[in-house]
DSSP file (Angstrom, degrees, kcal/mol; ACC not computed):
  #  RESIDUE AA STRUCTURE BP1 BP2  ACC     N-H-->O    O-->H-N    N-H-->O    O-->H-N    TCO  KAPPA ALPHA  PHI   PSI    X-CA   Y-CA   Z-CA
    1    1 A X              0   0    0      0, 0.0     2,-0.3     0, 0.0     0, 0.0   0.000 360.0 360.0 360.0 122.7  -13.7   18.1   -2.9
    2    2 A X        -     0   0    0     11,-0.1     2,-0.3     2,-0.0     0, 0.0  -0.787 360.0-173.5 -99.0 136.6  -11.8   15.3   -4.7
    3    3 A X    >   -     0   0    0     -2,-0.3     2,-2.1     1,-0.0     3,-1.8  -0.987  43.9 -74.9-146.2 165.8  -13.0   11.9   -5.7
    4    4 A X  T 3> S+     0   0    0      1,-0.3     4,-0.6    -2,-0.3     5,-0.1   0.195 126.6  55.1 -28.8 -13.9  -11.2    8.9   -7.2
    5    5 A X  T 34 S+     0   0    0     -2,-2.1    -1,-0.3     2,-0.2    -3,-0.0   0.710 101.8  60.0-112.8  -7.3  -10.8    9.9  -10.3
    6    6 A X  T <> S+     0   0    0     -3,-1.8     4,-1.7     2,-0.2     3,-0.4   0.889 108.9  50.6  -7.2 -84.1   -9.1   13.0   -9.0
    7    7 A X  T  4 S+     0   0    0      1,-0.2     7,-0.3     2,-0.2    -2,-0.2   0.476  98.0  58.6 -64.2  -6.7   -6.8   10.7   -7.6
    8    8 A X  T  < S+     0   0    0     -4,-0.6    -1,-0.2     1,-0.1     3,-0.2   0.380 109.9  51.2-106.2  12.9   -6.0    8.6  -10.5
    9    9 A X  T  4 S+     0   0    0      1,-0.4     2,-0.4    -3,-0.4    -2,-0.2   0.855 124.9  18.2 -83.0 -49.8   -4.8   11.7  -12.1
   10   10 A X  S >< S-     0   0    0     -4,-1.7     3,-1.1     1,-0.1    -1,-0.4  -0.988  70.9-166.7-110.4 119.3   -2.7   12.9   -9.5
   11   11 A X  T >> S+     0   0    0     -2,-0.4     3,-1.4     1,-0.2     4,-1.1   0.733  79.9  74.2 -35.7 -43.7   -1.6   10.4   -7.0
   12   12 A X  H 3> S+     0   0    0      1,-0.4     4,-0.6     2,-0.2    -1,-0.2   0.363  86.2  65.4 -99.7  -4.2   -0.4   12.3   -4.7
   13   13 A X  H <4 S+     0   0    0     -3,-1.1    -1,-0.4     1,-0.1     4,-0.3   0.741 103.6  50.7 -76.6 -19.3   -4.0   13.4   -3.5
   14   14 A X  H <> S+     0   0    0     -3,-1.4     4,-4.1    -4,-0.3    -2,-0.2   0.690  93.6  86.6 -76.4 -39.6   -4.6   10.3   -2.5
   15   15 A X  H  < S+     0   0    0     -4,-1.1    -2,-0.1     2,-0.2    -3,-0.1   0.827  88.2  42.5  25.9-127.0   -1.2   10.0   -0.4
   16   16 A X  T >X S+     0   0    0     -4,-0.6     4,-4.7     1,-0.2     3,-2.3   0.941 112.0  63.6 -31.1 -79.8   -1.8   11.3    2.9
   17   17 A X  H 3>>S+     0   0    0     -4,-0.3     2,-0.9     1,-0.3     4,-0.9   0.938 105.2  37.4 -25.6 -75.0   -5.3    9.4    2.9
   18   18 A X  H 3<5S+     0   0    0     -4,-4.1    -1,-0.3     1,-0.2    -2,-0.1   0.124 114.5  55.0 -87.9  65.3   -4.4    6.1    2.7
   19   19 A X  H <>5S+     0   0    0     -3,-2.3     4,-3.0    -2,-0.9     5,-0.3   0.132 109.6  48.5-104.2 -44.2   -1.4    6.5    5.0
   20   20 A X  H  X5S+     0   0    0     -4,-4.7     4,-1.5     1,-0.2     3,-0.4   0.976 116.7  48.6 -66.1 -46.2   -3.9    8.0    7.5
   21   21 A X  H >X5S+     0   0    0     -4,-0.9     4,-2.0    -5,-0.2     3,-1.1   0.978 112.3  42.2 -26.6 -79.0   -6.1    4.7    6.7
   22   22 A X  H 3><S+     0   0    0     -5,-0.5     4,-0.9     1,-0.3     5,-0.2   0.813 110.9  55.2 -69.8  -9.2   -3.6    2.0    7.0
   23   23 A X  H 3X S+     0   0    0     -4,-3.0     4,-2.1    -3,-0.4    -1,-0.3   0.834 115.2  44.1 -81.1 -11.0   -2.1    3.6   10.1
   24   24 A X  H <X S+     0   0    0     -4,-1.5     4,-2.1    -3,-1.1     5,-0.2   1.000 114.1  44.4 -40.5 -81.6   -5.7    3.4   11.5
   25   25 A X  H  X S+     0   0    0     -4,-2.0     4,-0.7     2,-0.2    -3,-0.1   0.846 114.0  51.6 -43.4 -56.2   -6.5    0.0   10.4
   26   26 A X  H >X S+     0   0    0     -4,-0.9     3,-5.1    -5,-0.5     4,-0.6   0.977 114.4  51.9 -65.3 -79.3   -3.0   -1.3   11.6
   27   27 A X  H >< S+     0   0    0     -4,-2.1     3,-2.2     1,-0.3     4,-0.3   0.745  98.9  52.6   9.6 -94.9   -3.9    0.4   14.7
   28   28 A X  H 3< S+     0   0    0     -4,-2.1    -1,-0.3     1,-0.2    -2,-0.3   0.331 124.5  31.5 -71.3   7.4   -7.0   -0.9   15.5
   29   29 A X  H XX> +     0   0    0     -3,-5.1     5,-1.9    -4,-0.7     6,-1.5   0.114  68.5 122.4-157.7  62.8   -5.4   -4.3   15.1
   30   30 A X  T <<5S+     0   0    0     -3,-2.2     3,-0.2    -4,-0.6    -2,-0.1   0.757  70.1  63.1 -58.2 -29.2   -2.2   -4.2   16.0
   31   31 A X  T 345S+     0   0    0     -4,-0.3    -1,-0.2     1,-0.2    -3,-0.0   0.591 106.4  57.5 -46.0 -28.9   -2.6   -7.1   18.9
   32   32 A X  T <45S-     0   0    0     -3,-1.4    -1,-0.2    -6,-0.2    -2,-0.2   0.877 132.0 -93.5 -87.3 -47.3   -3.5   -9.3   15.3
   33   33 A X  T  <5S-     0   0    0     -4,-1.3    32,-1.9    -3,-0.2    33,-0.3   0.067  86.6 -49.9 125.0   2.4   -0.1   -8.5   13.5
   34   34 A X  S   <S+     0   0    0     -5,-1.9     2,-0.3     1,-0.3    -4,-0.2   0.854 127.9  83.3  98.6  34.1   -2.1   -5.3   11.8
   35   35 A X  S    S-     0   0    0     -6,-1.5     2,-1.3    -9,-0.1    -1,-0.3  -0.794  83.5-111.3-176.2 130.5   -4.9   -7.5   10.8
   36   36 A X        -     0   0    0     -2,-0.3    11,-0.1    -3,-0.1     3,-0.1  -0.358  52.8-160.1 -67.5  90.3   -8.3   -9.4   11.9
   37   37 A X        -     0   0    0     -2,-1.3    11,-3.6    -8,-0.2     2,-0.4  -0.004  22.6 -89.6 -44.8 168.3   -7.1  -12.2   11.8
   38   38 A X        -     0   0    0      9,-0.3     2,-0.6     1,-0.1     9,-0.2  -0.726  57.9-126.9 -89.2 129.1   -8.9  -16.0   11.6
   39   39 A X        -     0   0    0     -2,-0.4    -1,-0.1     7,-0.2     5,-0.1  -0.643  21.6-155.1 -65.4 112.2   -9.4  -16.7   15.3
   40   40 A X  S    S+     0   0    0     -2,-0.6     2,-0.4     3,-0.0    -1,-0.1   0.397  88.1  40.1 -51.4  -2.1   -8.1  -19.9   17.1
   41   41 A X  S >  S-     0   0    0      0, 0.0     3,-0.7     0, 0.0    -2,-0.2  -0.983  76.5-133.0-161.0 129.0  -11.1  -19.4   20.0
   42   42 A X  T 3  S+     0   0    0     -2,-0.4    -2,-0.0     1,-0.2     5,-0.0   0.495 108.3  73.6 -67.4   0.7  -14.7  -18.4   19.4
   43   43 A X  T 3  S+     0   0    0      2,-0.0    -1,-0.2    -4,-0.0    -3,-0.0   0.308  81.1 113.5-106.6  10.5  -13.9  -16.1   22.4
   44   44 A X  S <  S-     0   0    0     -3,-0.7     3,-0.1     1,-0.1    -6,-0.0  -0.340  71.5-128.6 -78.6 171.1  -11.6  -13.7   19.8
   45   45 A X  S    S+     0   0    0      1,-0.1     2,-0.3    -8,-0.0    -1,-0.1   0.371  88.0  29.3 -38.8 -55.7  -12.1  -10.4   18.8
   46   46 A X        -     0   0    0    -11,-0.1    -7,-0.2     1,-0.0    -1,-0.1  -0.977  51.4-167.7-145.4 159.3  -11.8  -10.9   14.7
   47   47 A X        -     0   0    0      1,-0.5    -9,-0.3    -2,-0.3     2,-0.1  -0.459  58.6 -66.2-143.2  50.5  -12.5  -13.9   12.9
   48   48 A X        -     0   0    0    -11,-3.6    -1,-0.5   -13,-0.1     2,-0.2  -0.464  67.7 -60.1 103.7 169.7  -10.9  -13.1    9.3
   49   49 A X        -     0   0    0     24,-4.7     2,-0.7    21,-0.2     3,-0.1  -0.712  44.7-103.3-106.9 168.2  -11.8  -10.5    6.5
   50   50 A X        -     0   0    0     -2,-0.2    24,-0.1     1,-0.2    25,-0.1  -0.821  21.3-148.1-100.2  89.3  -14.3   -9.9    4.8
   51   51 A X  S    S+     0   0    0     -2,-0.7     2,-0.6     1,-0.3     3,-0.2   0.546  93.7  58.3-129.2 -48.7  -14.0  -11.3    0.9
   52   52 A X  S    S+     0   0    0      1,-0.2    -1,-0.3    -3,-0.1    -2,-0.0   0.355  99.5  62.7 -84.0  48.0  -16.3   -8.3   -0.7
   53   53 A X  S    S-     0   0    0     -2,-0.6    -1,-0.2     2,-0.1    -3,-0.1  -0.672  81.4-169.0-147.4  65.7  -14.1   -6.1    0.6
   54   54 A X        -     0   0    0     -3,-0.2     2,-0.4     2,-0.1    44,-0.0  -0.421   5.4-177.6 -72.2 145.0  -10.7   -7.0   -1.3
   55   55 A X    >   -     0   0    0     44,-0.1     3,-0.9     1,-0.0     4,-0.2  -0.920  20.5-156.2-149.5 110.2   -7.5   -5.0    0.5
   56   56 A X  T 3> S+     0   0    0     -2,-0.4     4,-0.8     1,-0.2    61,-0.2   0.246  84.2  84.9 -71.9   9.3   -4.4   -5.8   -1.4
   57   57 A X  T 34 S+     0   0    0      1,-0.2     7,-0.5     2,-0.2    -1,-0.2   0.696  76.9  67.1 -80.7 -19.3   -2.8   -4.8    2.0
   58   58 A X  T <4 S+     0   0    0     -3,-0.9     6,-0.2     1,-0.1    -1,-0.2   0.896  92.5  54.2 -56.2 -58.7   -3.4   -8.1    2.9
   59   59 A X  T  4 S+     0   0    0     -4,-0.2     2,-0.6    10,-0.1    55,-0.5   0.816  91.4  96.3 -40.3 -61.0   -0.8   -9.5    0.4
   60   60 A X    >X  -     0   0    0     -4,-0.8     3,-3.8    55,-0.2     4,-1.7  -0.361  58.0-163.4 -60.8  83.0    1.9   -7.2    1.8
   61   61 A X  T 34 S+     0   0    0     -2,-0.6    -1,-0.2     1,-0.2    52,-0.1   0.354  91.9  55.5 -68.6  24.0    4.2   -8.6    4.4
   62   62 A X  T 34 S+     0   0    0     52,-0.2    -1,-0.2    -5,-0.1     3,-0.2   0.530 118.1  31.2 -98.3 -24.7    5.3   -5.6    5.6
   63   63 A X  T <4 S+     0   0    0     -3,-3.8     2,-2.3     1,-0.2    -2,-0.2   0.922 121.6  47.5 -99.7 -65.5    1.6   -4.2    6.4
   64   64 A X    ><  +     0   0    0     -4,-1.7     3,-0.8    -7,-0.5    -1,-0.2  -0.345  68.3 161.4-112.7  97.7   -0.1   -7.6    7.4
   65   65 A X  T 3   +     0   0    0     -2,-2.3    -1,-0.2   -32,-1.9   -31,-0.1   0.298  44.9 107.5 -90.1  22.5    2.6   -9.5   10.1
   66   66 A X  T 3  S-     0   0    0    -33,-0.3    -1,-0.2     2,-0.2   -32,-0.1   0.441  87.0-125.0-101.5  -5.7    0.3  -11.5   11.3
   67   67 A X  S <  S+     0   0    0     -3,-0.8     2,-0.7     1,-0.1    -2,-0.1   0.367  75.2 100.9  77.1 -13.0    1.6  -14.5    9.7
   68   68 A X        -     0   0    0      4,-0.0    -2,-0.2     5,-0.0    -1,-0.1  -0.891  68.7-129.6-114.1 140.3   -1.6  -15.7    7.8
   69   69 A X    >>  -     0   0    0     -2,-0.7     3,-4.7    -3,-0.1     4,-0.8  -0.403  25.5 -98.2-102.0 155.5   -1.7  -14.9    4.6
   70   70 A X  H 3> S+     0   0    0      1,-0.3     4,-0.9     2,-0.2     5,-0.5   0.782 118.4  57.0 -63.3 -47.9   -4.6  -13.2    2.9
   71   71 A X  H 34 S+     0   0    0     38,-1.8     4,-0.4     2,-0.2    -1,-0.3   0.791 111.4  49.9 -40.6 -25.2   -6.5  -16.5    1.3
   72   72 A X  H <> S+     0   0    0     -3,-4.7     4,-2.5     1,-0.2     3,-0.3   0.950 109.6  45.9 -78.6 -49.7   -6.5  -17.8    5.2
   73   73 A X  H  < S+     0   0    0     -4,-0.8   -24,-4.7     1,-0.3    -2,-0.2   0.399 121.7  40.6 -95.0   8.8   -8.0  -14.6    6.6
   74   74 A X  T  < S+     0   0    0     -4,-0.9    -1,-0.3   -26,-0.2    -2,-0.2   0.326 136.6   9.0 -77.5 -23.9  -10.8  -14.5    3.5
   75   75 A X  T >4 S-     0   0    0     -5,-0.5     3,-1.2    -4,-0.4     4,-0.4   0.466  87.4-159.0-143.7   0.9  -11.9  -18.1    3.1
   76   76 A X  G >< S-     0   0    0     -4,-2.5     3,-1.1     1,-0.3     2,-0.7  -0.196  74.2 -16.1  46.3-148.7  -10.2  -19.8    6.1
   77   77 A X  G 3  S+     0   0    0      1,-0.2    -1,-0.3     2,-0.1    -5,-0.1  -0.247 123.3  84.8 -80.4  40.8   -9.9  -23.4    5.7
   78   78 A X  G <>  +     0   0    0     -3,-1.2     4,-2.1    -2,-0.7    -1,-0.2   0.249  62.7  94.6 -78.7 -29.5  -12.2  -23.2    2.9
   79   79 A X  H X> S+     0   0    0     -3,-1.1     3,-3.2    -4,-0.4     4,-1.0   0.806  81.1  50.0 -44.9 -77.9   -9.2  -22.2    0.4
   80   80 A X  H 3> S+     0   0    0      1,-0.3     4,-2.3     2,-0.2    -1,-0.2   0.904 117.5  43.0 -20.5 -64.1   -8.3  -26.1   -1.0
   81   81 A X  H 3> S+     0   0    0      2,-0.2     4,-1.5     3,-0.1    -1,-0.3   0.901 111.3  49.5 -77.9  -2.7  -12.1  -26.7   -1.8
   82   82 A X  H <X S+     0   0    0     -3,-3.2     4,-1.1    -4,-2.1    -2,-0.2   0.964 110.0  54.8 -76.0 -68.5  -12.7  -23.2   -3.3
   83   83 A X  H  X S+     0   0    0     -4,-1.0     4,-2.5     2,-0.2    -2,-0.2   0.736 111.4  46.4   7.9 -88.5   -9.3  -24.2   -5.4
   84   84 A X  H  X S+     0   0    0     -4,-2.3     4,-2.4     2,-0.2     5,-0.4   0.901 113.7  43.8 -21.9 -82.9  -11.5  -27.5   -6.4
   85   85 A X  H  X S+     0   0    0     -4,-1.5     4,-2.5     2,-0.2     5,-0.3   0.851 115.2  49.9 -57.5 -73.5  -14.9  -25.6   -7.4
   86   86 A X  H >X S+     0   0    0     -4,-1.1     4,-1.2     1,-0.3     3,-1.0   0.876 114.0  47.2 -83.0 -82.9  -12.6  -22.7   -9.4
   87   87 A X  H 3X S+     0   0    0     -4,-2.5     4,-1.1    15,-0.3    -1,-0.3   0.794 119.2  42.4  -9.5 -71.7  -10.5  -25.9  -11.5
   88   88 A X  H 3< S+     0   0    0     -4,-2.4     3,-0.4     1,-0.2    -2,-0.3   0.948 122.3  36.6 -43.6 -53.2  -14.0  -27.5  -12.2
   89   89 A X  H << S+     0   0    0     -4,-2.5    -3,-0.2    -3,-1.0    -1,-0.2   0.937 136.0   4.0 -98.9 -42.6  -16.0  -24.2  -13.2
   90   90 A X  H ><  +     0   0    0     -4,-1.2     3,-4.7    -5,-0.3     5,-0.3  -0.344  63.6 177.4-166.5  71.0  -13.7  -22.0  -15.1
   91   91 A X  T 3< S+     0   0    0     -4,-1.1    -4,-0.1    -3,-0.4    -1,-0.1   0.441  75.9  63.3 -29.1 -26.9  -10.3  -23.9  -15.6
   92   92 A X  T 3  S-     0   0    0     -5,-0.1    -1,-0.3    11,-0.0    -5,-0.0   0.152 105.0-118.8 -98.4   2.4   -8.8  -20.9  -17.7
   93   93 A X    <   +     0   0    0     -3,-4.7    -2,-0.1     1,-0.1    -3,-0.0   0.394  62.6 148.8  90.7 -24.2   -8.8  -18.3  -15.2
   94   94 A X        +     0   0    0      1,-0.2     2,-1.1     2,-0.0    -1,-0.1   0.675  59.2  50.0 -75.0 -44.4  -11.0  -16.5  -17.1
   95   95 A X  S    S+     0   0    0     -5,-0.3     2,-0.4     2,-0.0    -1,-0.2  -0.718  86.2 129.6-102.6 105.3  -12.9  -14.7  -14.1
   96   96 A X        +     0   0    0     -2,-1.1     2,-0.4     4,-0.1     3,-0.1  -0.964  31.7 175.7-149.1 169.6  -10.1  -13.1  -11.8
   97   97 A X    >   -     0   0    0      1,-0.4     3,-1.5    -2,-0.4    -2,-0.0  -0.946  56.5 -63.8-164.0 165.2   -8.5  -10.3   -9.9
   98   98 A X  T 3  S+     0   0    0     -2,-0.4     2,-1.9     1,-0.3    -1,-0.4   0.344 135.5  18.9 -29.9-116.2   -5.3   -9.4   -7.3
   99   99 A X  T 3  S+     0   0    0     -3,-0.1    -1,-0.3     9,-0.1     2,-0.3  -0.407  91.8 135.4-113.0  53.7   -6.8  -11.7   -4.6
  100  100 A X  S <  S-     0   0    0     -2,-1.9     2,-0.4    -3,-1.5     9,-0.4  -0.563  74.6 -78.5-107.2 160.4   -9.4  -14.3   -6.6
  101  101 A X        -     0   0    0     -2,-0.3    -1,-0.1     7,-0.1     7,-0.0  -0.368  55.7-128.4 -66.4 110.9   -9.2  -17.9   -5.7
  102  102 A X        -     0   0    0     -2,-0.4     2,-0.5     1,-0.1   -15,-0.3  -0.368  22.3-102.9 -68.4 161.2   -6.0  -19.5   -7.6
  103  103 A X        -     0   0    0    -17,-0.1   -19,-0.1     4,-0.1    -1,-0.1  -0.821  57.7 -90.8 -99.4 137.8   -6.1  -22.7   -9.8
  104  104 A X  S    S+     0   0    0     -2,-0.5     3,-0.1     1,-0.2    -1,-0.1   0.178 120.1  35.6 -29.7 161.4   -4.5  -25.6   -7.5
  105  105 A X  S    S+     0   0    0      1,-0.3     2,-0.3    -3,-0.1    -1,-0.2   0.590 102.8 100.9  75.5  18.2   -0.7  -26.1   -7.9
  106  106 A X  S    S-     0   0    0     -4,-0.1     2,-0.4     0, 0.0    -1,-0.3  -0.865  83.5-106.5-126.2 164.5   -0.6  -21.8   -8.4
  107  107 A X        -     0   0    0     -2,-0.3     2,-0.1    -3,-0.1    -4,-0.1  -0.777  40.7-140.4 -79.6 131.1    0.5  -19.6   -5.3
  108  108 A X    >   -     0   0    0     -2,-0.4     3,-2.0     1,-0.2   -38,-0.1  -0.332  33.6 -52.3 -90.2-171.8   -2.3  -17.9   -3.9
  109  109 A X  T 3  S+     0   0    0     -9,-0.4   -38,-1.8     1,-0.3    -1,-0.2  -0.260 121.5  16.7 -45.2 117.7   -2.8  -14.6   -2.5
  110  110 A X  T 3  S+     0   0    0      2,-0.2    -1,-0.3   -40,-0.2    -2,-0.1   0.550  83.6 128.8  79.4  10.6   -0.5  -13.3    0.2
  111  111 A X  S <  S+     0   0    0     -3,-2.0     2,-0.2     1,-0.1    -2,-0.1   0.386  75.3  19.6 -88.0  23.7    2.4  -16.2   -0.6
  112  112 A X  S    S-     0   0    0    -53,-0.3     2,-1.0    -5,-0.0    -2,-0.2  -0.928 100.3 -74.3 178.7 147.7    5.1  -13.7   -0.8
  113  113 A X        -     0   0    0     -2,-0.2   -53,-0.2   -53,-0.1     3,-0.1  -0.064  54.9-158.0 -77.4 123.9    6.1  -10.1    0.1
  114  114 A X        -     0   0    0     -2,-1.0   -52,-0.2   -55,-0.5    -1,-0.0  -0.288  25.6 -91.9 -72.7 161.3    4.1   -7.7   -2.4
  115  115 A X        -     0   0    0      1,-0.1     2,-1.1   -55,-0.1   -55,-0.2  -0.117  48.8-115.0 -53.9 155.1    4.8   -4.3   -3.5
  116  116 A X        -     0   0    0      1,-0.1     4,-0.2    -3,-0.1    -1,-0.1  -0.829  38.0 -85.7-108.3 131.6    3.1   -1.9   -1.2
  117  117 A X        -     0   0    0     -2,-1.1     3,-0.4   -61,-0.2     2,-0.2   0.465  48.3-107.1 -14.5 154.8    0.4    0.4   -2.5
  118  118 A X  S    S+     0   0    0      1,-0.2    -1,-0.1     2,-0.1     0, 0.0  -0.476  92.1  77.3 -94.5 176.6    1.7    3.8   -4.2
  119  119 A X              0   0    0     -2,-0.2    -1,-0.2  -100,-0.0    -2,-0.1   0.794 360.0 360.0  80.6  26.6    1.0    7.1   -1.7
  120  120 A X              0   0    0     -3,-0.4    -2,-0.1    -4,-0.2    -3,-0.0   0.547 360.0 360.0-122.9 360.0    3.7    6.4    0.5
């Protein structure tokens, strides 16, 4: 039995697993562009991701074709005022990670194609 920390010794247990994951995921919403996308219709299927659930897979235009980029499918049209509140409240950046709310005028998350995840 392995668990992460397994894998951040060897990579290469970890591999096969998230290949068999993201061909899943991509799978189950390929119809989206390989992602739940933010729905145009209340009558959709997927309405976005879910934000405490960060998936740098998002980022990646190879994995997520769906043409909205990962700040749309977390915060929807939210992004611009999140932007606002994150200037105001902590102007230095100070609290951040791979997909955290950028300070206005910065690219956010998903504005260009990212590296893809190691294990492939």
């Amino acid at each position: 039995m392995y668990d992460y920390r397994d894998a951040e010794k060897d990579p290469t247990i970890a591999g096969r697993h998230l290949n068999w994951i993201r061909a899943f995921y991509e799978d189950v919403y390929r119809t989206t562009g390989g992602v739940p996308t933010v729905a145009a219709s209340t009558s959709a299927h997927t309405d976005g991701c879910y934000v405490n659930y960060p998936d740098t897979d998002l980022d990646d235009t190879v994995r997520n074709t769906s043409g909205q980029p990962a700040h749309r499918l977390y915060y929807k049209e939210n992004y611009t005022r999140l932007q606002r509140a994150k200037q105001r409240w902590d102007p230095h950046n100070v609290f951040r990670h791979a997909q955290s709310i950028r300070l206005p005028g910065k690219n956010p998350s998903g504005s260009g194609a990212a590296a893809s995840k190691t294990g492939e």
